[in-house]
N, C-alpha and C positions, 0 to 999 in steps of 0.2 A: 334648366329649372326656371319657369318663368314668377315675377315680383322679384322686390327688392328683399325681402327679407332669405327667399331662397339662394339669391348670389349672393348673398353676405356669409349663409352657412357654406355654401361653396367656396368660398373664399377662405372663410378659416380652416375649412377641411383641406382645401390646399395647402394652409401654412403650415396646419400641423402636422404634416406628411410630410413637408420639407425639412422642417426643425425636427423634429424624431428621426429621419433619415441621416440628416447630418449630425445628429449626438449620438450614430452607432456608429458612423464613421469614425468621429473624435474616439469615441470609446472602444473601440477594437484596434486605432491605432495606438491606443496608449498604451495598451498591454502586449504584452510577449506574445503575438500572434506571428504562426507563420508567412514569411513575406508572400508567398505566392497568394495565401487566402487571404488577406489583408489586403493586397491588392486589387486581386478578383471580386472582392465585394466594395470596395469603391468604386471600382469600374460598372457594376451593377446600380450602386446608386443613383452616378451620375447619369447614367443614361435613363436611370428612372426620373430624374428630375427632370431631363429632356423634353421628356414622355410626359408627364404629369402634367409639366409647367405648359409647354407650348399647347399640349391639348387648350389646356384649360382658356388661353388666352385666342386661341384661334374661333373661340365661341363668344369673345365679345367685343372683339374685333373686328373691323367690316373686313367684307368678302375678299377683298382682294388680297390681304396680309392675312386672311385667316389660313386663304388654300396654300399659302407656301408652310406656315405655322404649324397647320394637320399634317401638311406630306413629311416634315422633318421631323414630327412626332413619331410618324408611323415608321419613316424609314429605319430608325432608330430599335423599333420594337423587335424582329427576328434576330439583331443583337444582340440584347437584352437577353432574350430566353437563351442562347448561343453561349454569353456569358454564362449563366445561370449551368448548363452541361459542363461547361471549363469548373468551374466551380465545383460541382457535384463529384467529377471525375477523382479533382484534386482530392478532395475534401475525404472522398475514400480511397486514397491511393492507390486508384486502377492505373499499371501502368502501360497494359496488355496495345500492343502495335496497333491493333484491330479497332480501340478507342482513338488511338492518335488521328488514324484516317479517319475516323469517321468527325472529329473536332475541326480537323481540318476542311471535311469537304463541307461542315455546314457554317464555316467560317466564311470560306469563298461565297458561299450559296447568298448570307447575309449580306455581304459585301455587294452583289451583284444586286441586291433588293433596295438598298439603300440608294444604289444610282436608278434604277427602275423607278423607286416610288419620290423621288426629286426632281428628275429630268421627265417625267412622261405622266401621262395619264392610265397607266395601264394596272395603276393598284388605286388610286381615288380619281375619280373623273372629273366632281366638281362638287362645289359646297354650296347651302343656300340655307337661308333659316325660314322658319315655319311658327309664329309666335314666338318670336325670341329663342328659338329651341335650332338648334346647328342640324340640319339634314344632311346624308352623305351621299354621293352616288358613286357608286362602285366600278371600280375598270374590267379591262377583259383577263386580267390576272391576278385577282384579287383571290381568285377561291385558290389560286397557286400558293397566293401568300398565306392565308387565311391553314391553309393545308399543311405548308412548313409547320408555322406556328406548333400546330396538334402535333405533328410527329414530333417535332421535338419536347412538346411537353410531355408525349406518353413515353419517349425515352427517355427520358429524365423521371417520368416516377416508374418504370420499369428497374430501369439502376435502382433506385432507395429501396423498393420490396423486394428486388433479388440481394441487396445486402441485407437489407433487415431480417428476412428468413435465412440466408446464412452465416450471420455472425452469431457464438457463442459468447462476446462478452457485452455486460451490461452498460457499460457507458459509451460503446457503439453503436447500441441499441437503442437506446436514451436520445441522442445525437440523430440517428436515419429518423426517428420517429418524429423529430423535431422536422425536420426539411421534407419528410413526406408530407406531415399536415400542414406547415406553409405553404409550401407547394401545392398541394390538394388543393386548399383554399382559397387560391391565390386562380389556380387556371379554371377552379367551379366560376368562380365571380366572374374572373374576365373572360370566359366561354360564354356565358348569360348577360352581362351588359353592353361585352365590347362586338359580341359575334352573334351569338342566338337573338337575342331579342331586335338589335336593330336590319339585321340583314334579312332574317323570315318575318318581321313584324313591323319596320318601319318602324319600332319605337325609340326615341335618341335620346330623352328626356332623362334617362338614367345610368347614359355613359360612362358621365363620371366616375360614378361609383365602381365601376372596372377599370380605370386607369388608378385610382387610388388604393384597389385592392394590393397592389404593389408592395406598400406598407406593413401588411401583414403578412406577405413571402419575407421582405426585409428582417422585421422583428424576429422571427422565428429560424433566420439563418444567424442575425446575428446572436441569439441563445447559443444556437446551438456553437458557433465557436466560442465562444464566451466557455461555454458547457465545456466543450475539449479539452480548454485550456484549465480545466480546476476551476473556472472563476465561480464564486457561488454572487450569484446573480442577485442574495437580497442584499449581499454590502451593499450595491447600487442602487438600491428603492431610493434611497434619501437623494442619492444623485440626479434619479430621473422625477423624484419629485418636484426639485427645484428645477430640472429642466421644464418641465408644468407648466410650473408659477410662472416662468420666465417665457413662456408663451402666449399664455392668457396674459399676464401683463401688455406686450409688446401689442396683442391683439387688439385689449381694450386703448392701450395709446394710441395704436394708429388710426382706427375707425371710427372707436367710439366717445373718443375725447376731444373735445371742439376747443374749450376755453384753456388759452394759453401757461396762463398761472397754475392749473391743476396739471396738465399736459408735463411743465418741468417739474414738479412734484413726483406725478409715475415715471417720469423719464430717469429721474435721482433713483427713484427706487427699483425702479428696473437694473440702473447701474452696479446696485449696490446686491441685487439677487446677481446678476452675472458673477461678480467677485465672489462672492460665497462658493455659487457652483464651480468655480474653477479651484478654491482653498478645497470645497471637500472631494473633486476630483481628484487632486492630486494626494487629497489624503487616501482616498479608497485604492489610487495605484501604489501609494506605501504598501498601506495593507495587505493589498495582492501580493505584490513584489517579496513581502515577506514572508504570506504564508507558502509562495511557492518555491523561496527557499530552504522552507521547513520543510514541505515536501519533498521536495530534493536531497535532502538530510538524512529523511526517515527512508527514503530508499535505496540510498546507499548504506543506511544501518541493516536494514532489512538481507540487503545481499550479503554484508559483510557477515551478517546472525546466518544466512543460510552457508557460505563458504566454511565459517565455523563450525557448524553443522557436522559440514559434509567432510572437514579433515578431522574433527572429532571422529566421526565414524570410523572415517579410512583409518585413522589409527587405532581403535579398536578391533577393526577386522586383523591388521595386521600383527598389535600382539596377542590376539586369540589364534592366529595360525601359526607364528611363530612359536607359542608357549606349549601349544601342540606338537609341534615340530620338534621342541627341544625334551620334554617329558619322556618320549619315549626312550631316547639316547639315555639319559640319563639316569631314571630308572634301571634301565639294562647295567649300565656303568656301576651302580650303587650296588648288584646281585654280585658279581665278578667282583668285584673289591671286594665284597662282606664275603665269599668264598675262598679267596684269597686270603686274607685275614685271618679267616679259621682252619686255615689248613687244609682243603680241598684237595688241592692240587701239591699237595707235600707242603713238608714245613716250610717256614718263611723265618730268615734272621733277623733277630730283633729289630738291628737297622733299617731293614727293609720293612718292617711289620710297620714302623713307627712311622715312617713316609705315608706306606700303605694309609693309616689310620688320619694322615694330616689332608691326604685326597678321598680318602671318605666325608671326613667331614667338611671340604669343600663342597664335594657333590652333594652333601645335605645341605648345606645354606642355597645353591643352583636350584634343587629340585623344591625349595622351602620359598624364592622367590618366583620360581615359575608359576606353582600353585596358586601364588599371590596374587600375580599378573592375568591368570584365567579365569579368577573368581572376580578380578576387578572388568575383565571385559564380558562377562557373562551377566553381572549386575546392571553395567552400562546398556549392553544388549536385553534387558530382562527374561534372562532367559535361565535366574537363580530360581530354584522352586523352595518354596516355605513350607517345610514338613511337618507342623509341629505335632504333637501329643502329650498324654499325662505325664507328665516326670513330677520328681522331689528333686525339687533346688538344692535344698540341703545337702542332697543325698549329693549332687553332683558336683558342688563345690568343694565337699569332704574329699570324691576321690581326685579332683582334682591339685587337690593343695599337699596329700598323700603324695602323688606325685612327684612333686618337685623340693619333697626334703629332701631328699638326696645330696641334688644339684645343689639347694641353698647350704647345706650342712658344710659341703665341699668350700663353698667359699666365704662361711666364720657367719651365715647369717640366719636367723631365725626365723620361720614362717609359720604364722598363727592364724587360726580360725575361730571369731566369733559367734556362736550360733546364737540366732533368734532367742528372745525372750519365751515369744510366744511361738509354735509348732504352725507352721506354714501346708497349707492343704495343696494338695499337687495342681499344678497348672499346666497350662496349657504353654510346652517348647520345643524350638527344633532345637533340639540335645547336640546333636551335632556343630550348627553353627554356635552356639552359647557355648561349647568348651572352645569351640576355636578364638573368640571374644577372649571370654577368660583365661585361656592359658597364653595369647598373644600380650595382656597387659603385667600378668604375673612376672612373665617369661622377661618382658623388658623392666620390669622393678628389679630385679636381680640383676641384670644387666648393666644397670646402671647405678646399684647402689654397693657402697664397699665396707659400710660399718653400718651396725643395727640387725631389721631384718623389715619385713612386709606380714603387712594385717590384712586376713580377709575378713569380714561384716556382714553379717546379713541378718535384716529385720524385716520389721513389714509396717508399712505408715498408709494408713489409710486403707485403699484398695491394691495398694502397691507393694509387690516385692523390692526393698531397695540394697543393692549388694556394692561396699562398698571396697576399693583397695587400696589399701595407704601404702609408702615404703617411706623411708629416712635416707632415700638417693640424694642425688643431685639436684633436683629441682625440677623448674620449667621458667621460664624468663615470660615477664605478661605479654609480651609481646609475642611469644611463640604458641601462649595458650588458643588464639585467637584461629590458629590456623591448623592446629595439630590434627585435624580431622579430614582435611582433605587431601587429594592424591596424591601421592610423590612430595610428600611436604616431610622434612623430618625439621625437629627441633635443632637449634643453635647447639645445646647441649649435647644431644645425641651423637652431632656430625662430629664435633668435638671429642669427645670420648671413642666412639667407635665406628666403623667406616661400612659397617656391613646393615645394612637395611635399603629398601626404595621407600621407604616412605609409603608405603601401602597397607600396611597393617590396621592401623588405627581407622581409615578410612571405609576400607571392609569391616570391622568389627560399628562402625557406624550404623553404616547399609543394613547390618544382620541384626542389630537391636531395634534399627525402625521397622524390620517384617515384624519383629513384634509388638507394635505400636509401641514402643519404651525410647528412653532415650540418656543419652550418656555424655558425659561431660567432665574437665576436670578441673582440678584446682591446684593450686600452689604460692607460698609464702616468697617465694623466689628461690634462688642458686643458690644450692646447701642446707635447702631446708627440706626437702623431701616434694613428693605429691602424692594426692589424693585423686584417684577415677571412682565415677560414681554412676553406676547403672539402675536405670530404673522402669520395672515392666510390670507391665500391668496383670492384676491375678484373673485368669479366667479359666 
């Protein structure tokens, strides 16, 4: 580019090619980059710097230092791209035998080019300028070199569009699309300044601009690992901004600052931009360093939630088979005793009636906790269905509390039924799960209480049927209230007094008031003062 003011833009186009080159370096070695990639793209720099530098000074230097200055340029170049395949290879972890050889034999191929275009005339012949402009004449193996170069650059974007159309995930995708369009950009420019134009046209005047297209294969490999690694690229704005400043500084000191006094003034402030970008450098690798071991965090949570998961499951399948497994037996066992019992098979002496009677009602608590265990893996599984229809509440809590005077009369305690004020219109329930609710909390108010008796309640507040059950038992401890609703939980009290439950009851009886949108909860004064459950479902 002939005048002064065009080497001068040549000039800073140089520098800032070198200093952005060398703050991806800095910057991808700072961070958790794999050593091989990490390596392979300094190796790629510096031989861009080779490449860039020596061009650049082989055109304003006389002939005689320029033709060693281009041939070390160029010899350097089929490594370059060579590099650039190690890289790509790594970078998508192809490890197939078939790439080794082929890395290897364009390794040697490079190797052999490098002494070709140093020791001989058979890739540049000789240089000369034309209006200050670098002319080249080309050897008798140039179109060999020239020819490498291409294969290897269309092997290299062959590899990125055979990954990019075969990967299914997005941030491999993200990443190939990154290194195809540097790359893309990178061998349009230097196929048009460094090959097309001056070899079919004699034009050289715009060289440069393909040895510096480099810079933008650079930037865009360095995204892209930057991208691999989690790194989100705008923490760095501020970093590469002061990397900026601190270019244009250096630039206007070296060139365009004559008078001394002013000269150490930008020099201080130059100093004092460098310090900066190094404090917020290492602040941005904090940052990193941190969020990627918060990353690292969430995905051992992640696995640890799916492991959970998956042995939640497995033990749900396994007591849904077992609870299967065991119902039948036992059912069968519960016929044969109650036949036995009643004399089927001839009488039975009392003695033995009275055993008989104490393995009955074993095998009813067995067959009363299996039931329980299957309704609780069949919820889990959702594979409980919500039946409901018209019923009278009323009507059902009546026969239900009928029921179990008996039982209460038998051990000195009184069970009462408050009806509504007002006459409750029929709603919408599954009959069946509400008496199982209801007769599991009655069932334990008895259980548990041994002076007084149990109050059932029922009104209607608002839109809502609310039914409540009081007894003058034991209590509940606040501390047990907190938890009384989920799986296999019994109360402090309960374990205490009586040894027979899983803790499954109240959990299901949960489950079966939220199918109908209601919900249940209880209360208690503490130990000896009784408790209160209170259901509450909606009238529809």
């Amino acid at each position: 580019m002939p005048g002064l003011y065009g080497v001068e833009i040549v000039r800073i186009a140089l520098l800032f090619v070198n200093a952005i080159g060398l703050w991806f370096v800095v910057l991808i070695n700072s961070h958790k980059t794999d050593k091989k990639i990490s390596n392979l793209f300094s190796t790629m720099v510096i031989l861009m710097f080779i490449w860039v530098n020596l061009a650049y000074f082989s055109r304003i230097l006389d002939i005689e230092i320029g033709i060693k200055l281009i041939r070390i340029a160029w010899s350097v170049t089929p490594l370059f791209f060579t590099t650039i395949l190690y890289f790509i290879l790594e970078f998508l972890g192809e490890k197939k035998k078939i790439y080794q050889k082929i890395k290897l034999a364009f390794l040697l191929i490079s190797i052999l080019f490098v002494f070709i275009t140093l020791f001989t005339s058979a890739i540049i012949d000789k240089i000369y300028f034309i209006n200050q402009i670098l002319q080249i004449e080309y050897g008798i193996l140039s179109w060999v070199f020239f020819g490498t170069v291409c294969v290897l650059s269309f092997l290299n974007i062959f590899l990125l569009l055979r990954k990019r159309f075969s990967t299914s995930e997005n941030n491999q995708k993200f990443e190939t699309n990154c290194l195809l369009v540097g790359f893309s950009s990178f061998f349009l420019l230097n196929g048009i300044y460094n090959i097309i134009l001056p070899v079919f046209y004699q034009r050289f005047n715009l060289y440069y601009l393909g040895d510096y297209s480099t810079i933008i294969l650079i930037s865009f490999i360095a995204y892209a690992i930057l991208k691999a690694k989690l790194f989100k690229l705008f923490i760095s704005l501020p970093t590469l901004l002061m990397a900026a400043i601190f270019i244009i500084l250096f630039t206007d000191l070296i060139f365009l600052t004559p008078d001394p006094t002013l000269k150490l003034i930008k020099l201080i402030s130059l100093l004092t931009i460098a310090y900066i970008s190094y404090l917020l450098m290492k602040s941005v690798q904090r940052q990193t360093e941190q969020r990627e071991e918060i990353e690292q965090l969430v995905q051992r949570l992640e696995k640890a939630n799916k492991d959970l998961r998956m042995a939640d499951k497995t033990k749900s399948e396994f007591i849904s088979i077992a609870s299967h497994q065991l119902r039948t037996p036992l059912t069968s066992t519960k016929g044969y005793l109650s036949m036995i019992a009643d004399g089927t098979y001839g009488k039975v002496p009392p003695k033995i009636k009275e055993k008989i009677d104490c393995v009955f009602y074993s095998n009813e608590r067995l067959i009363k906790l299996v039931n329980e265990l299957l309704n609780v893996s069949r919820i889990e599984a959702g594979k409980i269905k919500y039946e409901p229809e018209k019923k009278d509440l009323e009507k059902i809590l009546y026969q239900i509390i009928q029921d179990f005077r008996i039982v209460a009369k038998e051990k000195g305690l009184t069970i009462k039924f408050k009806k509504p004020k007002e006459k409750l219109p029929e709603m919408l329930l599954d009959e069946d799960k509400l008496r199982q609710v209801i007769l599991n909390i009655i069932d334990n108010g008895i259980k548990y209480t041994n002076k007084g008796g149990i109050t059932v309640s029922l009104e209607k507040k608002d839109n809502n049927a609310c039914i409540a059950i009081a007894d003058t038992g034991e209590g509940i401890r606040k501390e047990d209230l907190e938890k009384m609703f989920q799986s296999f939980s019994r109360g402090s009290t309960g374990v205490m007094l009586s040894r027979e439950g899983a803790g499954l009851g109240l959990y299901i009886a949960k489950k079966f008031i939220e199918m109908h949108d209601g919900k249940i909860w209880a209360e208690s004064k503490g130990l000896k003062k009784g408790s209160q459950f209170y259901i509450q479902i909606p009238i529809k």
